[in-house]
Backbone as CSV, one residue per row, in Angstrom:
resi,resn,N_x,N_y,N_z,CA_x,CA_y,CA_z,C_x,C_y,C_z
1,UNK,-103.414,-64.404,-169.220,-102.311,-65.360,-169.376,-101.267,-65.146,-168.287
2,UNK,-100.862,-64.031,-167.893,-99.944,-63.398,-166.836,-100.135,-64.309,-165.386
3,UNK,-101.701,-64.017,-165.064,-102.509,-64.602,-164.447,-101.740,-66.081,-163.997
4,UNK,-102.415,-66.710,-165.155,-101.886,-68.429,-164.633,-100.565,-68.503,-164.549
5,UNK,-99.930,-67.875,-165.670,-98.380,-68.004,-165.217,-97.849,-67.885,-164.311
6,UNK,-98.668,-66.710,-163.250,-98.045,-65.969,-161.951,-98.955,-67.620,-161.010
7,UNK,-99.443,-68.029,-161.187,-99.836,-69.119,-160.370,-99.735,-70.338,-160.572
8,UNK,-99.372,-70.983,-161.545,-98.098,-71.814,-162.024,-96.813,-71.704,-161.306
9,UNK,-96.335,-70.474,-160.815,-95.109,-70.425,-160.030,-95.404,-70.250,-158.962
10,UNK,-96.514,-69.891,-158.248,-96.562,-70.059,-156.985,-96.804,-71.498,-156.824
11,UNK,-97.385,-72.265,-158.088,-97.387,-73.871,-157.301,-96.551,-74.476,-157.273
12,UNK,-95.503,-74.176,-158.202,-93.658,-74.825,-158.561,-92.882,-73.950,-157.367
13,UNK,-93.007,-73.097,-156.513,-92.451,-72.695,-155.694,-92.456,-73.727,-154.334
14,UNK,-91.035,-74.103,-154.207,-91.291,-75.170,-152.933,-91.314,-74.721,-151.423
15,UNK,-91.072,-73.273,-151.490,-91.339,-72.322,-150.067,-93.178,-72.133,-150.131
16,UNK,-93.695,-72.998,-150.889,-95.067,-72.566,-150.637,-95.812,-73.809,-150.128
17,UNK,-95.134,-75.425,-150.092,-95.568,-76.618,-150.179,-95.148,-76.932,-148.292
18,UNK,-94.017,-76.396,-147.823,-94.038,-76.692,-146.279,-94.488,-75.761,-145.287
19,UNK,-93.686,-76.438,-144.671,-94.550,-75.441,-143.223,-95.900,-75.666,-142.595
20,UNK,-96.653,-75.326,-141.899,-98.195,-75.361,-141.217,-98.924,-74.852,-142.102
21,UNK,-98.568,-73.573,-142.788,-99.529,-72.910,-143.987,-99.341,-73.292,-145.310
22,UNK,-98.699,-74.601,-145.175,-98.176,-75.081,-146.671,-98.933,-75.789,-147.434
23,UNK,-98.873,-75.858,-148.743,-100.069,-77.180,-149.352,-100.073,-78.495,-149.057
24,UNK,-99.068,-78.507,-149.033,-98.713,-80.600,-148.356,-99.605,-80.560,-146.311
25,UNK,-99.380,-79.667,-145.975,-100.009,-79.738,-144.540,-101.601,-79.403,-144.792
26,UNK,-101.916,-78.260,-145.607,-103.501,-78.218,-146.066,-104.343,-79.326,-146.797
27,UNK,-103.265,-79.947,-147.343,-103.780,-80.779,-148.420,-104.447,-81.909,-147.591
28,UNK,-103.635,-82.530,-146.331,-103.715,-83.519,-145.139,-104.796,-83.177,-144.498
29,UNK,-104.898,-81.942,-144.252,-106.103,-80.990,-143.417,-107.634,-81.650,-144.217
30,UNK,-107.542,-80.560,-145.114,-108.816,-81.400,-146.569,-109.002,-82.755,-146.914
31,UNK,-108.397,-83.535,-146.506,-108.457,-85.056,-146.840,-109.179,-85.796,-145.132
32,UNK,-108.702,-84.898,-144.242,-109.021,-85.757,-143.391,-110.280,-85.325,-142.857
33,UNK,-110.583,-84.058,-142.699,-111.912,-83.293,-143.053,-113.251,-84.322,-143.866
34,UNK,-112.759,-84.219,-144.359,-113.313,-84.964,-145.999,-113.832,-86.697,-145.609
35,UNK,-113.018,-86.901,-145.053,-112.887,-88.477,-144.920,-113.751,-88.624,-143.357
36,UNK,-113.548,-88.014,-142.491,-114.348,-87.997,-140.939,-115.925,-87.552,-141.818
37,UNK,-115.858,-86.399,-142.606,-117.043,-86.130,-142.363,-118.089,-87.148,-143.534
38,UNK,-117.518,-87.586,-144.642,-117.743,-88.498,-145.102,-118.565,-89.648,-144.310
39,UNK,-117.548,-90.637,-143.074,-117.850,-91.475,-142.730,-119.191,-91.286,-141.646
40,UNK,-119.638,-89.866,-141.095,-120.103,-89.911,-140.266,-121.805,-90.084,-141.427
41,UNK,-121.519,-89.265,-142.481,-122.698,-89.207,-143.504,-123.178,-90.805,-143.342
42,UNK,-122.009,-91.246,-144.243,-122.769,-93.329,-144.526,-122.806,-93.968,-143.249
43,UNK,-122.337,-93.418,-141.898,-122.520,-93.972,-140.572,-124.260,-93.668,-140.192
44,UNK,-124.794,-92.593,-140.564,-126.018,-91.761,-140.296,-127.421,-92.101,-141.495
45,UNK,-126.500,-92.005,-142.719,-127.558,-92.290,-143.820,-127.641,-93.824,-144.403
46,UNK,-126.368,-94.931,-144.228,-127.092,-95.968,-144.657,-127.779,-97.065,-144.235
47,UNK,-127.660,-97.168,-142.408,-128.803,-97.746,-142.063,-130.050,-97.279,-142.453
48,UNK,-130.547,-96.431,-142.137,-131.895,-95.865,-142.225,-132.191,-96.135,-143.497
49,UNK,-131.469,-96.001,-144.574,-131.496,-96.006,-146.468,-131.787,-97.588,-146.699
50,UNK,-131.408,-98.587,-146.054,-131.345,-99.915,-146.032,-132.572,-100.729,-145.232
51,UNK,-132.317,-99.880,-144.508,-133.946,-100.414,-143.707,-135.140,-100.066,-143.829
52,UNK,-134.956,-98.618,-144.310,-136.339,-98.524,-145.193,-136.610,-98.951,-146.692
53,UNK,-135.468,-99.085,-147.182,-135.386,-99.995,-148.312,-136.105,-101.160,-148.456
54,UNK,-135.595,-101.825,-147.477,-135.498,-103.630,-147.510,-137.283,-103.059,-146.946
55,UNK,-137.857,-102.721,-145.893,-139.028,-102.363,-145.605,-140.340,-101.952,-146.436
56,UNK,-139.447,-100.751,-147.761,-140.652,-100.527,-148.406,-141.050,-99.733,-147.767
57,UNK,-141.148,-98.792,-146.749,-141.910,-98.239,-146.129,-141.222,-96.573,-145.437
58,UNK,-141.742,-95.459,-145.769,-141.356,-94.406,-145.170,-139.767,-93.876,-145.748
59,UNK,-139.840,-94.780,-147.167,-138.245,-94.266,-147.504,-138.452,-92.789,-148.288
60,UNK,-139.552,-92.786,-148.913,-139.818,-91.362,-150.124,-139.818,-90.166,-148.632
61,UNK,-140.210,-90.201,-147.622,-140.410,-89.130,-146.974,-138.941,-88.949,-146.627
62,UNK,-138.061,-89.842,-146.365,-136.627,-89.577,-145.251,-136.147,-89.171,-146.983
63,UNK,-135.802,-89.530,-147.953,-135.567,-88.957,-149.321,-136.324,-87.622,-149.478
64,UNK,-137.154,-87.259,-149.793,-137.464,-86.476,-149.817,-137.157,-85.012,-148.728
65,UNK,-136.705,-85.319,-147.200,-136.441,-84.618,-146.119,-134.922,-83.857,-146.507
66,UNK,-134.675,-85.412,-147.015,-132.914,-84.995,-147.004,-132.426,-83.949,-148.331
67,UNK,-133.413,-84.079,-149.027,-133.031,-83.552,-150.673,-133.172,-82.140,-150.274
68,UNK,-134.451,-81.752,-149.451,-135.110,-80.526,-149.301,-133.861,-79.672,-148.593
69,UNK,-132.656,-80.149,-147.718,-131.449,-79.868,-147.270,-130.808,-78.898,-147.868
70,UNK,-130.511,-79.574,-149.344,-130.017,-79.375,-150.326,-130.549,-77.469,-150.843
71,UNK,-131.486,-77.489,-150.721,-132.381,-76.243,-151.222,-131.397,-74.953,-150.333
72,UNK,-130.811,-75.087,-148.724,-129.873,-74.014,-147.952,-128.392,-74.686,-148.351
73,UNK,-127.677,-73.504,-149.046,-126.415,-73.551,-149.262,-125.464,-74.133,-148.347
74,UNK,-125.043,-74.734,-148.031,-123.435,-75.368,-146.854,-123.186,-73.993,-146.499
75,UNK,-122.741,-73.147,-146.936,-122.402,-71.827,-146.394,-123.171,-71.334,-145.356
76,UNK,-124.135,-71.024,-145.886,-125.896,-70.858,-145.156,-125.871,-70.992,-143.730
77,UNK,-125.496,-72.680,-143.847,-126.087,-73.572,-142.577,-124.848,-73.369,-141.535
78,UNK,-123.632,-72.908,-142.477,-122.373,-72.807,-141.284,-122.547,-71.418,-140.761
79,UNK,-123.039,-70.745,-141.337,-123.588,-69.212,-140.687,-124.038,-69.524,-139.397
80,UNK,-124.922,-69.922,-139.443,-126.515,-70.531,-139.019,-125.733,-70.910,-137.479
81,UNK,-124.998,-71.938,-137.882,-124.234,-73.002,-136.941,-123.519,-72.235,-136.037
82,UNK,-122.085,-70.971,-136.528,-121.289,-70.091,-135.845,-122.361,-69.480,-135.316
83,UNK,-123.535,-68.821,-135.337,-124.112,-68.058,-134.862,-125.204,-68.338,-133.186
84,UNK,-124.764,-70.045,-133.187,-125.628,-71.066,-132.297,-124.817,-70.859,-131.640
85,UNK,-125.693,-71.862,-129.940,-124.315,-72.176,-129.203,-123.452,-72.943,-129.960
86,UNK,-123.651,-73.869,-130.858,-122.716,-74.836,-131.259,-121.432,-74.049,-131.753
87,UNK,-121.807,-73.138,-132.362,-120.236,-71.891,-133.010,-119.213,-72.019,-131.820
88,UNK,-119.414,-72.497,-130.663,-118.322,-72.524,-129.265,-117.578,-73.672,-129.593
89,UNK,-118.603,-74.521,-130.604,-117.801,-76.313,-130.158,-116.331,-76.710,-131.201
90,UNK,-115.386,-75.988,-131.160,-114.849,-75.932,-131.813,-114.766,-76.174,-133.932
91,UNK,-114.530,-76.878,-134.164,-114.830,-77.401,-135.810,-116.059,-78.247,-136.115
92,UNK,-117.055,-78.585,-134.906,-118.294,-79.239,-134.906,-119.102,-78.190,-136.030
93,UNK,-119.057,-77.428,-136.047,-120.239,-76.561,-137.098,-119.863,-76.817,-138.556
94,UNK,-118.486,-76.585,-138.742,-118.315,-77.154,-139.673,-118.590,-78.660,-140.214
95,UNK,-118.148,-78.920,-139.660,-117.992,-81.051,-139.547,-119.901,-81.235,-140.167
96,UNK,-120.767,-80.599,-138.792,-122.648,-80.763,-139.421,-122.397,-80.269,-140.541
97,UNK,-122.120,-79.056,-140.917,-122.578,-78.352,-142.215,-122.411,-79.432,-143.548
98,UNK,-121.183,-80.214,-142.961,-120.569,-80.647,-144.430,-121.395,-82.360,-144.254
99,UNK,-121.861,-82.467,-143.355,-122.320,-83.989,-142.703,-123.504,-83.597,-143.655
100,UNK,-124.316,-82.730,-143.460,-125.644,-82.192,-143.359,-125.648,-82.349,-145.075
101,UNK,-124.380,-82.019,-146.108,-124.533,-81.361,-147.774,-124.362,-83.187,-147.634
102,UNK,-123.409,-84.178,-147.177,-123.064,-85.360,-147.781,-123.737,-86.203,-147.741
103,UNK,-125.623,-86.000,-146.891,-126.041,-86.904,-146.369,-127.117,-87.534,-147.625
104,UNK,-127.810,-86.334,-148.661,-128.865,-86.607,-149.502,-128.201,-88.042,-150.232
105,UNK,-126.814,-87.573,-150.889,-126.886,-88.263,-151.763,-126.625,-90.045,-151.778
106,UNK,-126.282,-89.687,-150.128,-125.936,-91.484,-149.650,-127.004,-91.727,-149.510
107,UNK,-127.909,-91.341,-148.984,-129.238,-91.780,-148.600,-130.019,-92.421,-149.820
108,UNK,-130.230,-91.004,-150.766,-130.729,-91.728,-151.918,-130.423,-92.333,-152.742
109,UNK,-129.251,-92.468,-152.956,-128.490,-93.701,-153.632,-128.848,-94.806,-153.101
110,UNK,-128.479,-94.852,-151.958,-128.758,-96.214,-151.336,-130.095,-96.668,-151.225
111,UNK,-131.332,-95.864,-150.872,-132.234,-96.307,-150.958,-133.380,-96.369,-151.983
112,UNK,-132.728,-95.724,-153.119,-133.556,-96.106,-154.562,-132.790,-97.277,-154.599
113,UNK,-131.689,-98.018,-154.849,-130.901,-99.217,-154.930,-131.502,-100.565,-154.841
114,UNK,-132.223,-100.360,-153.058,-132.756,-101.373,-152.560,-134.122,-101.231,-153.282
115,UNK,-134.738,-100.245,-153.156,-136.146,-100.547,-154.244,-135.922,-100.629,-155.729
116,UNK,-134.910,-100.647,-155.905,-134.260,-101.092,-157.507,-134.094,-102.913,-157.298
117,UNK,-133.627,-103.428,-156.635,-133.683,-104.976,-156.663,-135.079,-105.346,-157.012
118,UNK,-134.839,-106.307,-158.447,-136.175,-107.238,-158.412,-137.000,-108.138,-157.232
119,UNK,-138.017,-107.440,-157.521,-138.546,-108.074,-156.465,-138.983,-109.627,-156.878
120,UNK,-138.823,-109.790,-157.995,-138.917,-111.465,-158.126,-137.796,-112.143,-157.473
121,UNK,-136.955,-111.468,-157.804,-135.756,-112.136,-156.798,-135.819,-112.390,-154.869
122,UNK,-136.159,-111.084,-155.161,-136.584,-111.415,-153.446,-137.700,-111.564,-152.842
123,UNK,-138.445,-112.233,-153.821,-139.752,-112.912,-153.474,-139.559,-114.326,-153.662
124,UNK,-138.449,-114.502,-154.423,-138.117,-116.119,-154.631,-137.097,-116.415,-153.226
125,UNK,-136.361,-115.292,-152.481,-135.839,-115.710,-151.598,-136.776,-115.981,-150.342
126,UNK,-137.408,-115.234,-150.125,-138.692,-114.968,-149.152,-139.127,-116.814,-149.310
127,UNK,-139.611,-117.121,-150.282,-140.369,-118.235,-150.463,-139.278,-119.625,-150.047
128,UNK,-138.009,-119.189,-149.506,-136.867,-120.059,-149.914,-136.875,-120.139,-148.431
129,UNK,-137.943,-119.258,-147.531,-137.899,-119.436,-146.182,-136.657,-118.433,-145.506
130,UNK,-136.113,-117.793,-146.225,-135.352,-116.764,-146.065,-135.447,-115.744,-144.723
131,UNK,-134.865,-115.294,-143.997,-135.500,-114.192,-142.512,-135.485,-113.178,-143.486
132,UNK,-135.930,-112.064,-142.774,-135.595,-110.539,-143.063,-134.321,-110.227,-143.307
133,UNK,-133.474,-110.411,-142.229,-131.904,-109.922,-142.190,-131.326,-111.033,-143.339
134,UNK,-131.555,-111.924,-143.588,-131.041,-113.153,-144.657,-131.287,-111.927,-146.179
135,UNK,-132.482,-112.066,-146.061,-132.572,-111.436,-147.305,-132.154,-109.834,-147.614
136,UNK,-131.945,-109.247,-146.739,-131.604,-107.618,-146.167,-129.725,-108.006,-147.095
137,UNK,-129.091,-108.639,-146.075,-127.975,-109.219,-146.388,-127.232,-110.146,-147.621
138,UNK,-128.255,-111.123,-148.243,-127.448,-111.819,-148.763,-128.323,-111.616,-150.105
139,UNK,-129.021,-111.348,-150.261,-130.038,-110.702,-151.374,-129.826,-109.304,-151.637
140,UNK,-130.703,-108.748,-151.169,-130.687,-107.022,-151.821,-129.617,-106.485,-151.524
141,UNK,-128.947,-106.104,-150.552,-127.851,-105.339,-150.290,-126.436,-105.490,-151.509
142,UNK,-126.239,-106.740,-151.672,-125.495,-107.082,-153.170,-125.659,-106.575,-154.009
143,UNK,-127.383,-106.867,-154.448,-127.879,-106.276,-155.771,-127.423,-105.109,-155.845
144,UNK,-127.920,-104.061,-154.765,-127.592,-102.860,-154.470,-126.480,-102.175,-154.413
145,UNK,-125.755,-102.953,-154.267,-124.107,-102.535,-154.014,-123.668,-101.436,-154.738
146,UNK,-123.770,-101.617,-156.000,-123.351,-100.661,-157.249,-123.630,-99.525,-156.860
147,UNK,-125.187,-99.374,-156.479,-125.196,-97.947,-156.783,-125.709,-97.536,-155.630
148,UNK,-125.581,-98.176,-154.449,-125.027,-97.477,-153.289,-123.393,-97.049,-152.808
149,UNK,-122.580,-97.493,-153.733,-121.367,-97.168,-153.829,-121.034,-95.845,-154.613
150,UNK,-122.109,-95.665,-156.056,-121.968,-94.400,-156.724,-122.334,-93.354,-155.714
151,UNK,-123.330,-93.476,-154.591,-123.993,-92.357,-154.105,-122.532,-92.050,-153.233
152,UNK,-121.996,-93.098,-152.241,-120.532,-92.841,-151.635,-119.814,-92.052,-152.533
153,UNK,-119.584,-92.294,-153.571,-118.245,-91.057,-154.365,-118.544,-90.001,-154.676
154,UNK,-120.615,-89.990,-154.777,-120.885,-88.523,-155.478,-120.754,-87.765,-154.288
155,UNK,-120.794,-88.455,-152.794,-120.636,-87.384,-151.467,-119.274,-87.417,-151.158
156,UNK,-118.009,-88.280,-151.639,-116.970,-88.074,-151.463,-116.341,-86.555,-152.193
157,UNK,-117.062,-86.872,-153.919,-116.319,-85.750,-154.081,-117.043,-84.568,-154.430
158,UNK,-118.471,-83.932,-153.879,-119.075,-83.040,-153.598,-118.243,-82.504,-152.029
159,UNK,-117.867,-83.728,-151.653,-116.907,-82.854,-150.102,-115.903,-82.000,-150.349
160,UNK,-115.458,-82.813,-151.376,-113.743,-82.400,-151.436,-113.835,-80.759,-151.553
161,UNK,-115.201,-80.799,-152.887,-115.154,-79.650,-153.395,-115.939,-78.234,-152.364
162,UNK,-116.627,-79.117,-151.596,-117.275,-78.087,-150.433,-116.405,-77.802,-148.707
163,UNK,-115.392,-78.560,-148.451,-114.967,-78.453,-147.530,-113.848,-77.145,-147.383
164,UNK,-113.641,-76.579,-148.479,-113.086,-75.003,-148.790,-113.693,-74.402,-147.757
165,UNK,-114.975,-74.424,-147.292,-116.291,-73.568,-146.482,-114.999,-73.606,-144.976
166,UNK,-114.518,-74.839,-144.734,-113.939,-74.658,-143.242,-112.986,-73.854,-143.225
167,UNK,-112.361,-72.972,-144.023,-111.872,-71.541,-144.134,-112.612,-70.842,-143.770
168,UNK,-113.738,-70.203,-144.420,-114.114,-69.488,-143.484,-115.118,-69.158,-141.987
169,UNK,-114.501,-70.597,-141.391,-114.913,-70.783,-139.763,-113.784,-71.124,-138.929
170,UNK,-112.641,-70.302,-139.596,-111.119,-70.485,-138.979,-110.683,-72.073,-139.046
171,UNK,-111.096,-73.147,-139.966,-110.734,-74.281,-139.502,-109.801,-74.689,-141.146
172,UNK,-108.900,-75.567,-141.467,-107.400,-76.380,-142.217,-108.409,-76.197,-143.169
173,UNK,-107.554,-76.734,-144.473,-107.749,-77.679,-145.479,-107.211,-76.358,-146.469
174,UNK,-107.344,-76.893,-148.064,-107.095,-76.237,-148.843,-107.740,-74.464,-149.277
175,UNK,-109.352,-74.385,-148.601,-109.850,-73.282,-148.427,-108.804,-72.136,-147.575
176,UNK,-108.080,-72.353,-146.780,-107.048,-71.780,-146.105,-106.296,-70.888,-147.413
177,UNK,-105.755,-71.733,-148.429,-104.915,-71.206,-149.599,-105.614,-70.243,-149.874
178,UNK,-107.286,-70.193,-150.292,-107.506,-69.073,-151.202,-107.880,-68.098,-150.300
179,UNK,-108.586,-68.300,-149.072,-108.901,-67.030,-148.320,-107.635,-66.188,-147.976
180,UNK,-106.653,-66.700,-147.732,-105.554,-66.033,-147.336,-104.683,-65.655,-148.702
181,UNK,-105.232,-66.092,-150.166,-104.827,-65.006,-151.389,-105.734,-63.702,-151.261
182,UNK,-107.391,-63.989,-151.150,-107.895,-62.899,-151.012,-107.284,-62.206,-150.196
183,UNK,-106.854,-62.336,-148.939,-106.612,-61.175,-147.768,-105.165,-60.782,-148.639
184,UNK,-104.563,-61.498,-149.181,-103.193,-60.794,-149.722,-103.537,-60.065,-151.022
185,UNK,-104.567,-60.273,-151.498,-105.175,-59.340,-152.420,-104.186,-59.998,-153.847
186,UNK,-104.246,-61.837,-153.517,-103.217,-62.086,-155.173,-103.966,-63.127,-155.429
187,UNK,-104.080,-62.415,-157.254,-104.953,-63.359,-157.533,-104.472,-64.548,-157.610
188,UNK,-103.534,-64.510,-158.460,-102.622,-66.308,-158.453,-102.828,-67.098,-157.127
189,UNK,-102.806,-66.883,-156.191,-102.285,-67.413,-155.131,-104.351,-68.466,-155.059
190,UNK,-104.899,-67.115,-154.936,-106.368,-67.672,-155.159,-106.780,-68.667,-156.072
191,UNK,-105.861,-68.402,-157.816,-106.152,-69.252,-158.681,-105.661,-70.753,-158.259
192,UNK,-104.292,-71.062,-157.628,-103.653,-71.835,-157.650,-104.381,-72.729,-156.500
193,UNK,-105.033,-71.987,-155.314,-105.679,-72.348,-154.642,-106.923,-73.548,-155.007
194,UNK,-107.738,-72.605,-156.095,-109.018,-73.303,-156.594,-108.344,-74.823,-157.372
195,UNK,-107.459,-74.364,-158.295,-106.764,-75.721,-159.219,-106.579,-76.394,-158.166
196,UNK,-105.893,-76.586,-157.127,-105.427,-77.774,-155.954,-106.953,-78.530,-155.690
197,UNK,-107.935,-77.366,-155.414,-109.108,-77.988,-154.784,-109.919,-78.757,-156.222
198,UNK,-109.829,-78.921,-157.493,-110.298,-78.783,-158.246,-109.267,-80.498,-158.391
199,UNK,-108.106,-80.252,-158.804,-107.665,-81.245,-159.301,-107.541,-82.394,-157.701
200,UNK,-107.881,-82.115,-157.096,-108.019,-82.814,-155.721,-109.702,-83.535,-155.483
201,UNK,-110.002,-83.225,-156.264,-111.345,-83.452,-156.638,-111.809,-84.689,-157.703
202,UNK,-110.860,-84.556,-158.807,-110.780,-85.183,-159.696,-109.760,-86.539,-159.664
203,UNK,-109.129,-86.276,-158.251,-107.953,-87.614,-157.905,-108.840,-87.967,-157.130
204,UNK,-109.896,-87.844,-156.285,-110.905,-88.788,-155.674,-111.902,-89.617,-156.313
205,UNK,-112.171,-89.062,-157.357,-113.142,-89.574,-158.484,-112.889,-90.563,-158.764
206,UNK,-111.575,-90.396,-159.432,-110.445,-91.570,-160.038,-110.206,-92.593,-159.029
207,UNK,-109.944,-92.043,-157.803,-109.543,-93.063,-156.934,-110.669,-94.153,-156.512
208,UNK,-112.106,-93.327,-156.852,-112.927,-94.210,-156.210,-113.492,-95.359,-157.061
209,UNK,-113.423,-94.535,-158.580,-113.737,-95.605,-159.459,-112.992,-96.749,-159.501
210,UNK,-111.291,-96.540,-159.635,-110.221,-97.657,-159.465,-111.177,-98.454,-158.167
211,UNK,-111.172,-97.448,-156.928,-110.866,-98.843,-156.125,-112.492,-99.664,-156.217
212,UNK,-113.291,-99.334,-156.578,-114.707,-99.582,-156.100,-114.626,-100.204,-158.399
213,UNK,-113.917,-100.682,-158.635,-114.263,-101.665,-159.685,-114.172,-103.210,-159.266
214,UNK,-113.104,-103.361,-158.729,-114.304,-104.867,-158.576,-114.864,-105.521,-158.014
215,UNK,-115.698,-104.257,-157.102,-116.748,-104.954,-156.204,-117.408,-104.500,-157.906
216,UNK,-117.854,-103.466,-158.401,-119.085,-103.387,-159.176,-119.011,-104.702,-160.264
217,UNK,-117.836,-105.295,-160.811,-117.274,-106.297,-161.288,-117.837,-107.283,-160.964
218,UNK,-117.886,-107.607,-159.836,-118.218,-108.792,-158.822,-120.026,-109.020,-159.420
219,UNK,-120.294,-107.546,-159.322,-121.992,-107.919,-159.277,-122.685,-108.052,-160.368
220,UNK,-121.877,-108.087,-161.360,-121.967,-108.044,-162.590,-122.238,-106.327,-163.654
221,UNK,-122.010,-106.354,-164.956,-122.033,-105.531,-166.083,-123.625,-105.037,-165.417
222,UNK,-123.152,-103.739,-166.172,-124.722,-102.774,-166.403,-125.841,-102.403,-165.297
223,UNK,-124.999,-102.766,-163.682,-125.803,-102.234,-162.464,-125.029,-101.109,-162.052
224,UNK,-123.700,-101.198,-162.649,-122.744,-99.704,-161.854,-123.831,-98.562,-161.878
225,UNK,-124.565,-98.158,-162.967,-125.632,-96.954,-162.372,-124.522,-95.938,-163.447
């Protein structure tokens, strides 16, 4: 009980919220972390998820490649990474590591999605004289929407909660708070640390469901996934 209390006041302490080592400057750090490495994931995983989708063809193997990822820890792979030439390229090792954990779940979201659209539907568009990209676009990708949008939040906030790791490769964000309780040897400081990353976690969730209701709205009840 001492415990949380003593870290309860380090989070009500406002000499702990400014400055460069402060939570309001870490907090900015972790968000933007989060958000670059995010975009580079659905920049990387949802063409390929969409086109082998709409294709039918060679999507179980790129699913299957990406899941197998999953099996080496983020930690693991940033080892792996500092230990390359790439460990020179400044926060790039980090940035892959976390690219590398966010990529399964866009991928397969998105591309079970598209093989989730009835195919009566898009066999009635096909027959409607429809192109490829017509139907890629104005057909499946809709259908799909829903729950290629769930796979976006489950890698939004699997980031939030994994981007702690760029602490220990000297790089911002909220991981900063707790490594530097460990080195001060307090636990509070560590606890208060994890709660930020924790309830920072749970305001992305929220945020994504708010904002991503009414597209799922749009596509109708019982496809959100």
């Amino acid at each position: 009980m001492n415990t949380l209390t003593a870290s309860w006041d380090w989070l009500t302490d406002a000499a702990h919220w400014s400055g460069p080592d402060g939570v309001a400057h870490r907090l900015l750090e972790h968000l933007y972390l989060t958000g670059v490495c995010l975009a580079i994931a659905c920049a990387l995983a949802l063409p390929v998820a969409l086109v082998l989708g709409h294709v039918g063809r060679g999507g179980a193997l790129a699913v299957n490649l990406s899941n197998a990822g999953r099996a080496v820890p983020t930690f693991a792979v940033l080892v792996l990474l500092l230990l390359s030439p790439i460990g020179t390229w400044g926060s790039w090792p980090t940035v892959i590591a976390l690219v590398l954990f966010a990529v399964p779940p866009v991928l397969t979201n998105a591309y079970t999605a598209m093989r989730g659209v009835d195919r009566d539907v898009v066999r009635a568009g096909r027959g409607m004289g429809m192109t490829g990209w017509q139907l890629l676009s104005r057909v499946e990708l809709p259908l799909a929407l829903p729950l290629i949008l769930t796979g976006v939040r489950i890698a939004a906030v699997q980031l939030v909660a994994t981007a702690t790791v760029a602490a220990l490769a000297g790089g911002g964000g909220l991981g900063r708070i707790i490594t530097a309780g460990f080195n001060l040897a307090s636990t509070p400081q560590v606890v208060a640390g994890a709660v930020l990353v924790a309830v920072l976690a749970l305001l992305v969730e929220a945020v994504f469901v708010l904002a991503l209701r009414p597209a799922l709205r749009a596509v109708g009840p019982g496809r959100a996934g």
